[in-house]
C-alpha positions as CSV (number, residue, x, y, z in Angstrom):
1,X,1.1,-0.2,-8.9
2,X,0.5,2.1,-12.2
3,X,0.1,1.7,-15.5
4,X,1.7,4.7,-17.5
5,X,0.7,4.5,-20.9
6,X,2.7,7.3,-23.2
7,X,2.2,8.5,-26.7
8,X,4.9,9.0,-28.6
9,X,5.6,10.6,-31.8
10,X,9.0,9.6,-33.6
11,X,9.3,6.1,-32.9
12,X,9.5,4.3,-36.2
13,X,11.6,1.2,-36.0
14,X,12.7,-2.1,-33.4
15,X,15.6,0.0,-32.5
16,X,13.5,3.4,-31.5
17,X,11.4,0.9,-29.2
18,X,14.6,-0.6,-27.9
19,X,15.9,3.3,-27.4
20,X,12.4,4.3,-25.6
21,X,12.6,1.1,-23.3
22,X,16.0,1.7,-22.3
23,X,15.9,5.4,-21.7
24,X,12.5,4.7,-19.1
25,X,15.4,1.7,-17.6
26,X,18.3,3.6,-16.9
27,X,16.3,6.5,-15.3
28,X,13.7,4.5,-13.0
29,X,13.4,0.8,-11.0
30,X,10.1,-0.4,-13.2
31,X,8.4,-3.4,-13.5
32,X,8.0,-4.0,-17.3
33,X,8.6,-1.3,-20.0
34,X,7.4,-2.3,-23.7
35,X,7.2,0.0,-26.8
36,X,5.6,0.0,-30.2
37,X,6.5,1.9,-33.4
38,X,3.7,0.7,-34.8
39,X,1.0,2.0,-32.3
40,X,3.3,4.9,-31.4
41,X,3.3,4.1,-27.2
42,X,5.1,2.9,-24.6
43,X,3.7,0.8,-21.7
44,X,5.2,1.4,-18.1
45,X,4.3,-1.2,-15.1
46,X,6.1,0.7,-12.2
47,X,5.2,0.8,-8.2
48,X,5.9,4.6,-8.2
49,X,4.2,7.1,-9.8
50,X,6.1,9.3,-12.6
51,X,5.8,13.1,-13.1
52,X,4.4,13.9,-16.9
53,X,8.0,16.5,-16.8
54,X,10.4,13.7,-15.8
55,X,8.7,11.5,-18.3
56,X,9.0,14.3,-21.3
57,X,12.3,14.7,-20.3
58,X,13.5,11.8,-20.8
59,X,11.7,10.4,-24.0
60,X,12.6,14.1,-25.4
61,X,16.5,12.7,-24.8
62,X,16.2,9.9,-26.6
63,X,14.8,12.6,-29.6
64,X,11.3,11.6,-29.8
65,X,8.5,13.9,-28.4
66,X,5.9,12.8,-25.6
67,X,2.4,14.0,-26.6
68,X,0.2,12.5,-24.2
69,X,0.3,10.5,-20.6
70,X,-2.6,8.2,-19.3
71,X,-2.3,6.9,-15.9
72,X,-4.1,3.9,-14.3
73,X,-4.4,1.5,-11.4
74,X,-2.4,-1.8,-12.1
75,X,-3.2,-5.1,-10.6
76,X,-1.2,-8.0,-11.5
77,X,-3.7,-10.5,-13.2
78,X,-3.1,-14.1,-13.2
79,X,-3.9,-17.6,-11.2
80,X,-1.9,-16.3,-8.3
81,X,-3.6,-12.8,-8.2
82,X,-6.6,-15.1,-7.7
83,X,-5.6,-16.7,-4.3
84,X,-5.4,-13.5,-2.6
């Protein structure tokens, strides 16, 4: 699994997060999708990978502009990640 961390520039209210989230939704199957305003980013939990252009794409459609990507390994962390 990946974390996709994005930062975004334009965001600047609950309904520009709720706007963000949505956008990632309709376009890809992912785990958890949660945006902040505040921060300027959007968290993605996904199982496949996403290309930086499909991700400026979309975030660009919703009218805010993607200005940086960082990817990492995700592992699910918890009391039942433990009994594996």
């Amino acid at each position: 699994m990946f974390k996709i961390t994005l930062k975004i520039d334009g965001m600047m209210c609950n309904m520009c997060e709720a706007h963000a989230n949505q956008a990632i939704r309709e376009k890809w199957n992912v785990k958890k999708v949660s945006s902040s305003h505040k921060e300027g980013k959007t968290v993605i939990i996904t199982e496949q990978d996403i290309t930086n252009e499909e991700l400026a794409k979309v975030i660009e459609k919703t009218g805010y502009k993607l200005l940086d990507v960082v990817r990492e390994p995700y592992e699910k962390k918890g009391l039942l990640s433990k009994l594996k």
